[in-house]
Every structure is written in C-alpha cells, then in structure tokens.
PAZAPA-4460 file (N, C-alpha, C; in steps of 0.05 Angstrom, whole numbers, plus 32768, in hexadecimal, padded with zeros to 4 digits):
% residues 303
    n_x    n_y    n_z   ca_x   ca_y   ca_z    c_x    c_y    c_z   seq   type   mol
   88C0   87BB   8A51   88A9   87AA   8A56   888F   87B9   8A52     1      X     A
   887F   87B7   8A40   885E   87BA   8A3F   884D   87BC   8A54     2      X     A
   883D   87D1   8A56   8833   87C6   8A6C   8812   87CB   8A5F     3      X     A
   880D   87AD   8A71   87EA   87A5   8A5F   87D5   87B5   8A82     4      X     A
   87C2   87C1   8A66   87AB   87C9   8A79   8796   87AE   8A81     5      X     A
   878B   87B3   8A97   8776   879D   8A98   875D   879D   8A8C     6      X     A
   875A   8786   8A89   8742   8781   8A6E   872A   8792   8A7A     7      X     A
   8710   8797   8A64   86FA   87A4   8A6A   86E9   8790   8A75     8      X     A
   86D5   8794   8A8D   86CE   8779   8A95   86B1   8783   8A92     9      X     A
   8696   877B   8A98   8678   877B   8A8D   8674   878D   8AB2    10      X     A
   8668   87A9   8AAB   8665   87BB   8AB9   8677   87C9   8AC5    11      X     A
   868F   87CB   8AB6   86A8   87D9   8ABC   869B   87FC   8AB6    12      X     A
   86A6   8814   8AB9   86A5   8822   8AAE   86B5   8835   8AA2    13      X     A
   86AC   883F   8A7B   86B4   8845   8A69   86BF   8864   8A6E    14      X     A
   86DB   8871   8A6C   86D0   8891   8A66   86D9   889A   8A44    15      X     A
   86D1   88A3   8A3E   86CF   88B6   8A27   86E0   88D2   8A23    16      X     A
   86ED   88D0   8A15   86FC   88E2   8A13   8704   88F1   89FA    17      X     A
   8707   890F   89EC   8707   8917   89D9   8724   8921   89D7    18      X     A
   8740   8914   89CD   8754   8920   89C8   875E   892F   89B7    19      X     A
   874C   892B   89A3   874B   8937   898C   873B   894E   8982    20      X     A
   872A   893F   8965   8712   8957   895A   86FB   8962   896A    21      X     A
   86EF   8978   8965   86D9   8978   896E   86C8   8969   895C    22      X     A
   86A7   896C   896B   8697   895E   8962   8679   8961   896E    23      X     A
   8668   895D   8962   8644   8969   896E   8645   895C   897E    24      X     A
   8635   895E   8995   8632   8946   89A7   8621   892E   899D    25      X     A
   8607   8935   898D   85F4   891B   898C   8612   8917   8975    26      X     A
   861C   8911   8972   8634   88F8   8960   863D   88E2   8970    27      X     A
   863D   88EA   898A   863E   88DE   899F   8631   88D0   89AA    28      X     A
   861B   88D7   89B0   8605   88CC   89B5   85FC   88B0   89B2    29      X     A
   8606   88A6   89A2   85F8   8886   8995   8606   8878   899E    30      X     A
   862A   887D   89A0   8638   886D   89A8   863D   886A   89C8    31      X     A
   863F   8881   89DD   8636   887C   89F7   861C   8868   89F4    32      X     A
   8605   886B   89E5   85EF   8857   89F5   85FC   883A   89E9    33      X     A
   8604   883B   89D3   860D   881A   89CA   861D   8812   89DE    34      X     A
   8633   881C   89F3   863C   8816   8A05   8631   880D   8A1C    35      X     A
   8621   8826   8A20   860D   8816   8A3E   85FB   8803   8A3A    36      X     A
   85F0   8801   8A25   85E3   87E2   8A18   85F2   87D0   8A1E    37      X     A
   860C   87D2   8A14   8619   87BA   8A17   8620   87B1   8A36    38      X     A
   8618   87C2   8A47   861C   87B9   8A68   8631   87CB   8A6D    39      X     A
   863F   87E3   8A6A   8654   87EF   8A71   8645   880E   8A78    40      X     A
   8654   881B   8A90   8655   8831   8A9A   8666   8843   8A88    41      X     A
   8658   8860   8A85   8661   886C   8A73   8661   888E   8A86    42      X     A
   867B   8889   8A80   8686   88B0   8A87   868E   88BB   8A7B    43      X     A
   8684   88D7   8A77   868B   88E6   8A57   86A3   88FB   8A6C    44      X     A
   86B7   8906   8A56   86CB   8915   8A6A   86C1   8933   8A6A    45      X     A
   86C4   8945   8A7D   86BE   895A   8A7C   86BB   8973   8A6E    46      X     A
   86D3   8969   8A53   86D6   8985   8A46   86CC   896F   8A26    47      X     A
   86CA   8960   8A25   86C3   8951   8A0F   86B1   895A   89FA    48      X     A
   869C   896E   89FF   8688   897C   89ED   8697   8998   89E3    49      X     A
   86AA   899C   89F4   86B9   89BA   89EF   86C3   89BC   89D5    50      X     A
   86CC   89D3   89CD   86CC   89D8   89AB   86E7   89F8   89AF    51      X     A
   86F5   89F5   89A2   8712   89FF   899A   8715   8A06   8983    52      X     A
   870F   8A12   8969   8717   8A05   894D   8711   89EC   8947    53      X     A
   8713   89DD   8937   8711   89C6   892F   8721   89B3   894B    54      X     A
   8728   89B4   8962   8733   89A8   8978   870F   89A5   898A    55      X     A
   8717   898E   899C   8700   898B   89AF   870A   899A   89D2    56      X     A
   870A   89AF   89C8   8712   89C5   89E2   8734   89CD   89DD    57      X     A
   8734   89D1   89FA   8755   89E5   89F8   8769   89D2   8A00    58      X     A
   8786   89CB   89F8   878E   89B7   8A07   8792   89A8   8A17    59      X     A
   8794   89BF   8A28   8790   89B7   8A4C   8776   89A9   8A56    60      X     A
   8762   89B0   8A45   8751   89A1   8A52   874C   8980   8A4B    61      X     A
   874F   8980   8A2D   874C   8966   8A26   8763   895A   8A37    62      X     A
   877D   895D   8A3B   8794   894F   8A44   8781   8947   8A65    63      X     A
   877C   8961   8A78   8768   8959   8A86   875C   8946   8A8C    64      X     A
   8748   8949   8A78   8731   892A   8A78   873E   8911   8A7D    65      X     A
   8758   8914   8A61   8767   88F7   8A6B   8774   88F3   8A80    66      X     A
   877F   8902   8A95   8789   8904   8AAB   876E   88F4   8ABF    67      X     A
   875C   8900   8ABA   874A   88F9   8AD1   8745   88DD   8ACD    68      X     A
   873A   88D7   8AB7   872E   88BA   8AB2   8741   88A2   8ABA    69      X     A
   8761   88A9   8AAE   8771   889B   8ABA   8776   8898   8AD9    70      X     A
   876E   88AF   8ADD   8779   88AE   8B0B   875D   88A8   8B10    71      X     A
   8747   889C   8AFF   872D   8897   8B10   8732   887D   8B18    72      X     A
   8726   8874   8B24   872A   8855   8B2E   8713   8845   8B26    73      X     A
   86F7   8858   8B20   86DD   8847   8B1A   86DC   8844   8AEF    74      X     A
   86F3   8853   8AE2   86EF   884F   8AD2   870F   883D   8AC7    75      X     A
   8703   882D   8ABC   8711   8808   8AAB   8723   8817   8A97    76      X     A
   8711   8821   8A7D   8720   882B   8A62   8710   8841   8A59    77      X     A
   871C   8850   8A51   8721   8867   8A41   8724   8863   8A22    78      X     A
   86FC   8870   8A13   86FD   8867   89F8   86FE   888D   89F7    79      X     A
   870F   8895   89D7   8714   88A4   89CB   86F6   88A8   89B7    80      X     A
   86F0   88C3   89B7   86D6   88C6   89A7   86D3   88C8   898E    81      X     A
   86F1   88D5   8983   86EB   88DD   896E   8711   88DC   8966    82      X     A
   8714   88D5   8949   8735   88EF   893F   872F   890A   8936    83      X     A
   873B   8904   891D   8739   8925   891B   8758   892F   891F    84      X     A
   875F   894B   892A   8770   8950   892F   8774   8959   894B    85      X     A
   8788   895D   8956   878E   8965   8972   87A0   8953   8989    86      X     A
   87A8   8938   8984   87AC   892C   8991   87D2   892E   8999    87      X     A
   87DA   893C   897F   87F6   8940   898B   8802   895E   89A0    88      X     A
   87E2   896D   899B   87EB   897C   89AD   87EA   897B   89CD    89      X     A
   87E3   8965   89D8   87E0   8960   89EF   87F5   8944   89F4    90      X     A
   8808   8945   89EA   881B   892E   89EB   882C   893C   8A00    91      X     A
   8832   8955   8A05   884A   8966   8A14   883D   8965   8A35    92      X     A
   881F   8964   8A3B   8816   896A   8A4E   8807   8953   8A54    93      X     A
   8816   893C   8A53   8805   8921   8A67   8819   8919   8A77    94      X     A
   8805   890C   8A8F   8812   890D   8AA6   8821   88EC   8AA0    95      X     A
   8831   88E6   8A94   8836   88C3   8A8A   8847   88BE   8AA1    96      X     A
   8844   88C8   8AB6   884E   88B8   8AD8   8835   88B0   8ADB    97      X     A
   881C   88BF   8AD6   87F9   88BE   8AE1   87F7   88A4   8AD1    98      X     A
   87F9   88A9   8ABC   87F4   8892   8AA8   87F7   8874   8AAF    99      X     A
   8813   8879   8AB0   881F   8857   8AB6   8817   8852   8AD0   100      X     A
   881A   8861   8AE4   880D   884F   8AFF   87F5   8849   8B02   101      X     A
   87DC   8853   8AE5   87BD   884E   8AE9   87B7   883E   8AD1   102      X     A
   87CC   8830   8AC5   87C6   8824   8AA6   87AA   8819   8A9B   103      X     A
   87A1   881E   8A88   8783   881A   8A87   877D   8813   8A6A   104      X     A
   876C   8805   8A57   8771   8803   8A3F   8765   882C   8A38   105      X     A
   8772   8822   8A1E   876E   8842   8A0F   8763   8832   89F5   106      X     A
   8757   883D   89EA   8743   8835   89D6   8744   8850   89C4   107      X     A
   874D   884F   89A7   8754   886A   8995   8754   8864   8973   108      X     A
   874F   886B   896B   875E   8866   8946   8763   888A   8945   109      X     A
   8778   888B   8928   8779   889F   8914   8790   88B7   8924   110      X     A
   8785   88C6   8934   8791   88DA   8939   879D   88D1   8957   111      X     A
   8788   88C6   8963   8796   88B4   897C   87AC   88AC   897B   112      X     A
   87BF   88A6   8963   87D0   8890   895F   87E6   88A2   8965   113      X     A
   87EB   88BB   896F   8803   88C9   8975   87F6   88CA   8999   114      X     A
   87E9   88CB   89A4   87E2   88C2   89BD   87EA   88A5   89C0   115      X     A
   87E1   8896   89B3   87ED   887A   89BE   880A   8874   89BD   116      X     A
   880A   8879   89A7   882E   887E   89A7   8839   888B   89BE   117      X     A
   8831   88A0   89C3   8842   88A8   89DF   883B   8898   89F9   118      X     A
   8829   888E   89FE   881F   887D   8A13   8835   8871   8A15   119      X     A
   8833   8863   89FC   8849   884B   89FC   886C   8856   89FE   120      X     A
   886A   886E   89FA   888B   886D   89F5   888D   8874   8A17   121      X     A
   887A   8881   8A1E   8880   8892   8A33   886C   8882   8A4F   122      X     A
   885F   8873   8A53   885D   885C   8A66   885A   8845   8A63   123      X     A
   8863   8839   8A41   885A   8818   8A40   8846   8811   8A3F   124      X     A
   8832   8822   8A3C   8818   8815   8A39   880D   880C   8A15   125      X     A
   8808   87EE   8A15   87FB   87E6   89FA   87DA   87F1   89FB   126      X     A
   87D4   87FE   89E5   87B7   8810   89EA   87AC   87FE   89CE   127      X     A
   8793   8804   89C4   8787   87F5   89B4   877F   880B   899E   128      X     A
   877C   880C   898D   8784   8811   8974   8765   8809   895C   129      X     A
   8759   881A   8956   8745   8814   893F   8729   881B   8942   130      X     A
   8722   882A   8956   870B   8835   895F   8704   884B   896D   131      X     A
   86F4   885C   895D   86E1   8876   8970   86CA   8874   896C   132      X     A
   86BF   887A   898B   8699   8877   8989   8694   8885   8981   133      X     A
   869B   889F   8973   8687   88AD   8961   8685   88A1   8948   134      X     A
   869D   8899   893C   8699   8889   891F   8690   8871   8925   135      X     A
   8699   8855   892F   8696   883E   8936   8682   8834   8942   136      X     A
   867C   8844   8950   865F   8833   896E   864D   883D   8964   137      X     A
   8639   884C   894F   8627   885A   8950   8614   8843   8945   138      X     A
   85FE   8846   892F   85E9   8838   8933   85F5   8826   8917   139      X     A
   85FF   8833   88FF   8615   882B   88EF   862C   8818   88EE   140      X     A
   862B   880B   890B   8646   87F7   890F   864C   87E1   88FF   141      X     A
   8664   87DC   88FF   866F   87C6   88E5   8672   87AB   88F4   142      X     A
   8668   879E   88F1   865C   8783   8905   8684   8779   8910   143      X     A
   8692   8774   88EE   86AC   876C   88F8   86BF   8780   8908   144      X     A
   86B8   8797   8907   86C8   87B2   891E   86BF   87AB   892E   145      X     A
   86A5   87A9   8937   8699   87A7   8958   86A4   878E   8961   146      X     A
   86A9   8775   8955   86AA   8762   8966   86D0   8760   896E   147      X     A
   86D5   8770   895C   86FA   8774   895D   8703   877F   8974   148      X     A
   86EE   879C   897E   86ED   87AC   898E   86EC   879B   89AC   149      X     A
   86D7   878D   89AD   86CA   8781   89C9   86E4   876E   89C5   150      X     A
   86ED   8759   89B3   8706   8741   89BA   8715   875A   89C7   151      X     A
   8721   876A   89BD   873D   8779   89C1   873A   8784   89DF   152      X     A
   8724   878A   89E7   8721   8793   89FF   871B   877E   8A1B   153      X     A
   8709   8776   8A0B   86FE   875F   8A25   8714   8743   8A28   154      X     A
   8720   873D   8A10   8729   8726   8A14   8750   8729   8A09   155      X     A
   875B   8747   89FC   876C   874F   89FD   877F   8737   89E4   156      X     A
   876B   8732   89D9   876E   8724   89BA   8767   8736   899A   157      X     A
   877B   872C   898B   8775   8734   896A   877F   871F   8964   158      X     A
   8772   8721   8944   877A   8706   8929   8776   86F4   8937   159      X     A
   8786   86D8   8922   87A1   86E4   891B   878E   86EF   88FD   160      X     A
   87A2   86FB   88EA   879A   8706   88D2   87AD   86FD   88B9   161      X     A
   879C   86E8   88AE   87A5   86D7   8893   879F   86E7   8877   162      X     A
   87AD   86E2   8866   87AA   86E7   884E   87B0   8707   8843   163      X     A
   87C5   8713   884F   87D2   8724   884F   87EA   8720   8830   164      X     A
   87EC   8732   8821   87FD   8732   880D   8820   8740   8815   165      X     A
   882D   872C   8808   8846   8731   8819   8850   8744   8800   166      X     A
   8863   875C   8810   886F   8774   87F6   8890   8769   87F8   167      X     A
   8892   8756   8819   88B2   874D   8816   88AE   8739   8828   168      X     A
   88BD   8724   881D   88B7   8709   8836   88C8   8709   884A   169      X     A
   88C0   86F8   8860   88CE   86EF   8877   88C5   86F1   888E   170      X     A
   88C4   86E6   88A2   88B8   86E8   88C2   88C9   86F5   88D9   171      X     A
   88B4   8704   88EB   88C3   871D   88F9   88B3   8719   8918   172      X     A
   88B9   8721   892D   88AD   8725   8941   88B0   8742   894F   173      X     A
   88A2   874D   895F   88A8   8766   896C   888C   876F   8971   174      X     A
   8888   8787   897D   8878   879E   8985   886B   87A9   8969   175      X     A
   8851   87A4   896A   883D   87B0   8953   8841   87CB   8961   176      X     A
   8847   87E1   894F   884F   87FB   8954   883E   880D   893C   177      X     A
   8835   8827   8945   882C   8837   8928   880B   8840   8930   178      X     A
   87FC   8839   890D   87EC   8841   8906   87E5   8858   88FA   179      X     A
   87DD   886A   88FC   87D9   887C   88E9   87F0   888C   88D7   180      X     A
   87F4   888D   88C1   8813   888E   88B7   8814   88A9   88C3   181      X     A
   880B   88B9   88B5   8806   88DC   88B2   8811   88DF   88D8   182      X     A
   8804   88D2   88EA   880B   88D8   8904   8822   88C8   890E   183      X     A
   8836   88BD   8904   884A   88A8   88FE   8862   88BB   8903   184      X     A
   8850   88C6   88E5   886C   88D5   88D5   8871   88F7   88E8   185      X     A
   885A   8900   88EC   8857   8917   88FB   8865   8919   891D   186      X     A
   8873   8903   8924   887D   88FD   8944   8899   88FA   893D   187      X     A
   88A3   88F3   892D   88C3   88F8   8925   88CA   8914   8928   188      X     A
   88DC   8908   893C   88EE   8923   8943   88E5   892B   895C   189      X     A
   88CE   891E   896D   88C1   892B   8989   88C6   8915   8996   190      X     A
   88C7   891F   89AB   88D2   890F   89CA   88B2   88EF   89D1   191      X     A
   889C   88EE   89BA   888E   88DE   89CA   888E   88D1   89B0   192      X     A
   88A3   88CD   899F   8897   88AD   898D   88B3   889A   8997   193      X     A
   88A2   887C   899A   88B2   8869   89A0   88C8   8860   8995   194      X     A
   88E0   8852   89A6   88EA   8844   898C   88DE   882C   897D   195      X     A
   88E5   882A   8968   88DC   881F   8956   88F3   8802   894D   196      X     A
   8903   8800   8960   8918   87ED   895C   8904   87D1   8963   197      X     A
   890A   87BD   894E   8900   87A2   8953   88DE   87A6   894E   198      X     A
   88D5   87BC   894E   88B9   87B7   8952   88AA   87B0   8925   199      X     A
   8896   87A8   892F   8889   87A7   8914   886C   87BF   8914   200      X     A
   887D   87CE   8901   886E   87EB   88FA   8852   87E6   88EC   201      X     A
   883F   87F1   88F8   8821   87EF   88EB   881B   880A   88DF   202      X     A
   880F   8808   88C9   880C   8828   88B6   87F2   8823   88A7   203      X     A
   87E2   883C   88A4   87CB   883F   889A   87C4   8854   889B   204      X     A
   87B3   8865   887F   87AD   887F   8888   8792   8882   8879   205      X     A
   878E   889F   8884   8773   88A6   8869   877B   88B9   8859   206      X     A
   8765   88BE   883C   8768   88D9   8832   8781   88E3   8834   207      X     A
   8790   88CE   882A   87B9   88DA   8823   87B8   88D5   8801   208      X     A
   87BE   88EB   87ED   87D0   88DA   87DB   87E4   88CD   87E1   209      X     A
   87E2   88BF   87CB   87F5   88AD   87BD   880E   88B7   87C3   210      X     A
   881B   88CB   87B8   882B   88D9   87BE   8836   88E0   87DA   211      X     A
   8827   88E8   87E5   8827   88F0   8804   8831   88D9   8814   212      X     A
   881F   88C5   880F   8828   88AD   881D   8851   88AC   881D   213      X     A
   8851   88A1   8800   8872   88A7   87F6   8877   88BB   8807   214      X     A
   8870   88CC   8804   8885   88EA   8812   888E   88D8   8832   215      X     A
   8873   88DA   883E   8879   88CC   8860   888A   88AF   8868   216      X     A
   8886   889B   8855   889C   8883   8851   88B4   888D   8848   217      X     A
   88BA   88A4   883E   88D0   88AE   8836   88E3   88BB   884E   218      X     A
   88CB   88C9   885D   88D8   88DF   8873   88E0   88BA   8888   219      X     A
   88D0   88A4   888C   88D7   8893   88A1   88EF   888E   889A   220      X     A
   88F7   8884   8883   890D   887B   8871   891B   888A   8881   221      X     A
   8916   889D   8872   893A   88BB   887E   893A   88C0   8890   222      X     A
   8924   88C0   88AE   892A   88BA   88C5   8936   88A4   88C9   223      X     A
   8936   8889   88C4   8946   887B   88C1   8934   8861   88DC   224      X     A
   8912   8868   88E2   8908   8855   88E5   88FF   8842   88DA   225      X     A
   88FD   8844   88BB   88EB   8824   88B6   8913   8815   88AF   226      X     A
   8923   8824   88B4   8945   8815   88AD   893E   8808   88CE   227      X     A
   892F   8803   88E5   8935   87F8   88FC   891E   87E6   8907   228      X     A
   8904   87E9   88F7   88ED   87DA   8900   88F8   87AE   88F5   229      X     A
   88E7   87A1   88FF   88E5   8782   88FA   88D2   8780   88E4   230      X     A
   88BD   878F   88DA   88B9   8787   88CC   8899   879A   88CB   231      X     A
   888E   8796   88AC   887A   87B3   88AC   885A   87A9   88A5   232      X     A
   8848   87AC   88B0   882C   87A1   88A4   881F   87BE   889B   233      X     A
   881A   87BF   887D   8808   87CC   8877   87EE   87C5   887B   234      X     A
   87DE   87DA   8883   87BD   87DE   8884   87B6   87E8   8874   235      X     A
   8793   87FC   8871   878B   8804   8856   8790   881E   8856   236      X     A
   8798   882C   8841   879A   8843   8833   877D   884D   8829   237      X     A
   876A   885D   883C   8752   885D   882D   8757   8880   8824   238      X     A
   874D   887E   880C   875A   8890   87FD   876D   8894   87E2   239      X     A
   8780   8888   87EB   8793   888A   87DD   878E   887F   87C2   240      X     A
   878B   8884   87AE   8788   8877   8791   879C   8881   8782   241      X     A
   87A6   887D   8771   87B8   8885   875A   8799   8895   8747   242      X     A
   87AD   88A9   8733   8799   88B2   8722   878C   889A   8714   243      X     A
   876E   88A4   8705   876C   8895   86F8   8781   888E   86DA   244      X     A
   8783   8876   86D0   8793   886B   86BD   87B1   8872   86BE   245      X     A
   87BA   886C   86DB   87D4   8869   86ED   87DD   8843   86E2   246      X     A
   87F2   883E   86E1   8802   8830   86D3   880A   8821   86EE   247      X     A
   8803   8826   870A   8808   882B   8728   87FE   8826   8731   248      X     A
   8800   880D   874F   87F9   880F   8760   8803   881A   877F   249      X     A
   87DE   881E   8793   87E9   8827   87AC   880A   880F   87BC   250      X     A
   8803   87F8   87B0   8814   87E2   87BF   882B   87E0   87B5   251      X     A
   8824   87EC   8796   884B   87F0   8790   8856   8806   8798   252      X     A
   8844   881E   879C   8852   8830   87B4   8862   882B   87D0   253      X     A
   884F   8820   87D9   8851   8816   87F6   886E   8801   87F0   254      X     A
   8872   87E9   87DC   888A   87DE   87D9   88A2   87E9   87D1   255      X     A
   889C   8803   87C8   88B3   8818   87BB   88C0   881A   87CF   256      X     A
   88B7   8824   87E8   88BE   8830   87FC   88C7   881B   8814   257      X     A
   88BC   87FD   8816   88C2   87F6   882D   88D0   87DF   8826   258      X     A
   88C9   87CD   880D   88D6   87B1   8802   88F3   87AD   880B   259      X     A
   8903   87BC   8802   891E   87BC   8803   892D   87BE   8823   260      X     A
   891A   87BD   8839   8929   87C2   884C   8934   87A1   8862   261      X     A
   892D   8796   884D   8936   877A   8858   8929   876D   8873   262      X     A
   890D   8779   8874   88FD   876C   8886   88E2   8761   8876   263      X     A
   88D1   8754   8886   88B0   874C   8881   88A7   8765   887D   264      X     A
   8895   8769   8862   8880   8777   885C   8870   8770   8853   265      X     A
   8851   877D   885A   883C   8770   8850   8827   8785   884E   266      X     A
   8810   8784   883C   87F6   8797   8840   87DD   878B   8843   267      X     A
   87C8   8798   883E   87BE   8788   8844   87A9   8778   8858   268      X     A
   87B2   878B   886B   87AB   8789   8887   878E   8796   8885   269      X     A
   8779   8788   8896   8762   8798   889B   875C   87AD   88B1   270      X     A
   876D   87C5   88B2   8770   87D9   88C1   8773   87F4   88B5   271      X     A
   8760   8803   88B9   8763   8819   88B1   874F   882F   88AE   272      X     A
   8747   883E   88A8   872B   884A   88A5   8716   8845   8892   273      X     A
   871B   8826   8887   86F9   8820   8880   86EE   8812   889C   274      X     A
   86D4   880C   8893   86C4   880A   88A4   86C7   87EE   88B2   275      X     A
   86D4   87D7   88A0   86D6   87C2   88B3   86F7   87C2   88BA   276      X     A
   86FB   87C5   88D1   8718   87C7   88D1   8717   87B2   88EC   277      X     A
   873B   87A9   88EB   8744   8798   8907   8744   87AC   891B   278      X     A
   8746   87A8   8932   874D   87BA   8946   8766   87AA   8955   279      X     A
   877B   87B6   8957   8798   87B6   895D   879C   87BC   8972   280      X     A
   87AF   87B1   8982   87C6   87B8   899A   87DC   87C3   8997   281      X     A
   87D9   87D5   899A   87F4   87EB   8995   8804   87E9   89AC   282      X     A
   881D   87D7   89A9   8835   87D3   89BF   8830   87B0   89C2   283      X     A
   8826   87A8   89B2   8827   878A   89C2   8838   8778   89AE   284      X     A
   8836   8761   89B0   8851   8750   89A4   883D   8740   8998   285      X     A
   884C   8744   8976   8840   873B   8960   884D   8725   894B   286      X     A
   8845   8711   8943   8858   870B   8930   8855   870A   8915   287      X     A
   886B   8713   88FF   8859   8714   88E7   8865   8703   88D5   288      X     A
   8856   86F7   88C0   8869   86E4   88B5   885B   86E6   8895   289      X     A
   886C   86F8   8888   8864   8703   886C   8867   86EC   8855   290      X     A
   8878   86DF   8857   8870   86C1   8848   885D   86AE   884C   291      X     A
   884B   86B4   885E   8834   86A4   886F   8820   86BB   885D   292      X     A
   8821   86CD   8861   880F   86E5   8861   87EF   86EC   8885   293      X     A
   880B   86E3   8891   8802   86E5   88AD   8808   86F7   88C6   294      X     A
   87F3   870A   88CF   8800   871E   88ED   87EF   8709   8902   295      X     A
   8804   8700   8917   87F1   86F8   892A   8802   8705   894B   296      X     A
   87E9   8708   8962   87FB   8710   8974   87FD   86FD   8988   297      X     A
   8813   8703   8995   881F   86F2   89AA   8820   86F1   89C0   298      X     A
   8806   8703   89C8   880B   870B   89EE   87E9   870D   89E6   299      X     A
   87E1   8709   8A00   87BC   871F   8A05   87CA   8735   8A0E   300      X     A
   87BE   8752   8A07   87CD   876A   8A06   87BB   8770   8A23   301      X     A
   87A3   8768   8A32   87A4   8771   8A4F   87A1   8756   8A5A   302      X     A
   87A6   8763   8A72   87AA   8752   8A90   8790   874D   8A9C   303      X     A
***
C-alpha cells in the first residue's frame, strides 16, 4: 500500500534541502523568495550551502537535514534544491522507520530519482518528481512547469496526457515507477530499488548518447526488469541526437530495446529536462493506454 503525504496547504511551511550537487547560494536565492511570495514558509536545511567536491557537504550531513525536516512537525514538504550528483550516497543512512511515520510530500527531479526510489521501496511513500528551485523557481520559470508543480502538490493531480506516440500498443495499469534512466539503471543490484513487478516504468535523461541510452535498456533487459514492468512511458531524451546524417532515430532506439516485450509503450511524454516538463508522482497508480496515446492517473497522490 502507498502511502500519500498530505497536500501543501497556503502557509504551510517549505524546507529545502540539498541531496545532491553543490551550488552558490544566490542560485538559490530567487527560488526561496518565489516561494514566500506565493504565501509559504520557507526553511533552508542546515548544511545546504556546504560544499564537498562537487557534493553539497559530507554525507552525513545532507542525510541529516533530511532527517530533521521530516521529524519537524511545522514543516508540510520538503523541496530538493538542486541534482547534480550525490544522492545515492546517502540511500544507506536514512532513517526510512523516521520517514514513514512522518510522510510528507518530497518534491525532486534528476538525481533525486534514486532518493525517491528508495522512499518508495523502503517506506511507500509516492514523492513528486520534476522540480528543483534552483533550476525551476527562479525568475526564468516555465509558466506550464509552475502550474504542474502547484496541481501536484496542492491538489495531488497530473494530466491526463494525450497525444503520446505509441512504440507498442495496448493498455496497462500499475505504479508510475522511475525517472531518470542513468539513476534507474545505477540502483540494480542495491537493496533500495523497488520492485518493478506490475508497475509502469517512467524514463528520461540528459546529455546521454544515443548509445548509452542502449547500453542502460540493455543492462534493464538483462536484469530482467523491463521482462516484469505493465507497461513503459517514454519522456524526453534532451541530448541525445544521432550523428549528424544518421539513417536513425532516438525512438527507434528506444523501440529496439523495449517494443518486443509484449507490453504498452510509448514516448513522448512531456517530462524530462527541458524546460516545460509534467511534474509526476512517483508510486501512484497510473493508467496507460498506448493505442489511445494516453497516461492518466488514478488516485490524488496526497491526502
């Protein structure tokens, strides 16, 4: 059973958290105030400006921050600042007993997506999927991200999303599962990726070849997850091009690899790292219907 955080309500308060990259602080900056504009309390976590290598502090501490914000009681949801890298090294050291008894929305894209994944494998929690206020909230915002962001939170709605190109027909139901491939593919073999039985796998990455992509649908293959998912929605590949005067496309890649497994496929999806993307529920119940060229979901993902 899923378990839904409760919705964000108008003067709830926000905390902020850096699981990942580092990053300057004024990057920050714009998107805390677009928050408190919008009527929300804003708490930045303690080690959040800290700097590691290319990490936003040492692990312990970021895992920290998230510890606290979750056992706070005055703070609603927990928005992620930034990706980047860092987020699977603090998968071994969360408290996911802390977690599930304080469920809260989690708000993440990109590198987050091996954090949400464990949420979910490891207390059931559906987290939201497609946004960080350093990229997203700043003064730059994409009118259709922002208003995706506020449904998914305040009212625990997406789509539905029409006009999706089908790579294999037929209609499927289950658990929208995934998101970032590269962080997909990197949790096979570790104790915090979910199963993937019945659910419908979501994939999208950046700055991957062409090639690369193949490599990681190849490694799911021979793990022998996309042989167990209901059914698969591609998002965008930003990046990815074939050389120039390639005979090839990214979507007959993507069909090389997933067509034949006798479920719904589709691409297509508006998720991913351009600038107007859906913002998703990661763990909630979706239905997809690739001869429609339709993802719609089937629950409000909070309470």
């Amino acid at each position: 059973m899923a378990l839904k955080p409760e919705r964000l309500r108008p003067g709830d308060t926000i905390g902020i958290v850096a699981p990942a990259g580092a990053f300057k602080k004024e990057r920050l900056q714009p998107g805390l105030a677009y928050l408190e504009r919008a009527g929300y309390g804003v708490r930045v976590g303690a080690h959040v400006y800290d700097r590691k290598r290319y990490m936003a502090g040492e692990d312990g501490a970021r895992a920290e921050d998230l510890h606290a914000f979750f056992e706070a009681p005055e703070v609603r949801a927990i928005f992620a600042a930034r990706g980047g890298y860092g987020t699977t090294r603090l998968l071994d050291l969360l408290d996911y007993d802390l977690i599930q008894r304080n469920p809260k929305i989690f708000l993440g894209f990109s590198d987050t997506t091996a954090l949400q994944l464990a949420l979910y494998r490891h207390a059931g929690l559906i987290t939201t999927s497609g946004i960080t206020v350093c990229a997203d909230l700043g003064p730059e915002r994409e009118a259709f991200t922002e208003a995706a962001m506020w449904r998914a939170v305040r009212d625990g709605a997406v789509g539905p999303f029409e006009g999706l190109r089908p790579l294999a027909g037929g209609a499927a139901e289950g658990r929208l599962l995934g998101g970032c491939l590269s962080l997909v593919s990197a949790l096979q073999g570790t104790a915090h990726l979910p199963a993937f039985d019945g659910a419908v796998l979501l994939l999208e990455d950046v700055d991957e070849a062409p090639y690369r992509i193949d490599r990681m649908l190849t490694h799911l293959r021979q793990t022998g997850l996309l042989g167990r998912v209901a059914g698969v929605a591609f998002g965008h590949f930003e990046g990815a091009k074939p050389d120039e005067g390639a005979d090839w496309t990214m979507e007959e890649v993507l069909a090389d690899r997933t067509a034949d497994l006798g479920v719904p496929v589709v691409c297509g999806l508006p998720y991913g790292h351009q600038r107007r993307r859906a913002v998703l529920p990661l763990g909630a119940r979706v239905r997809l219907d690739a001869d429609a060229g339709r993802l719609e979901l089937l629950e409000s993902t909070v309470a």
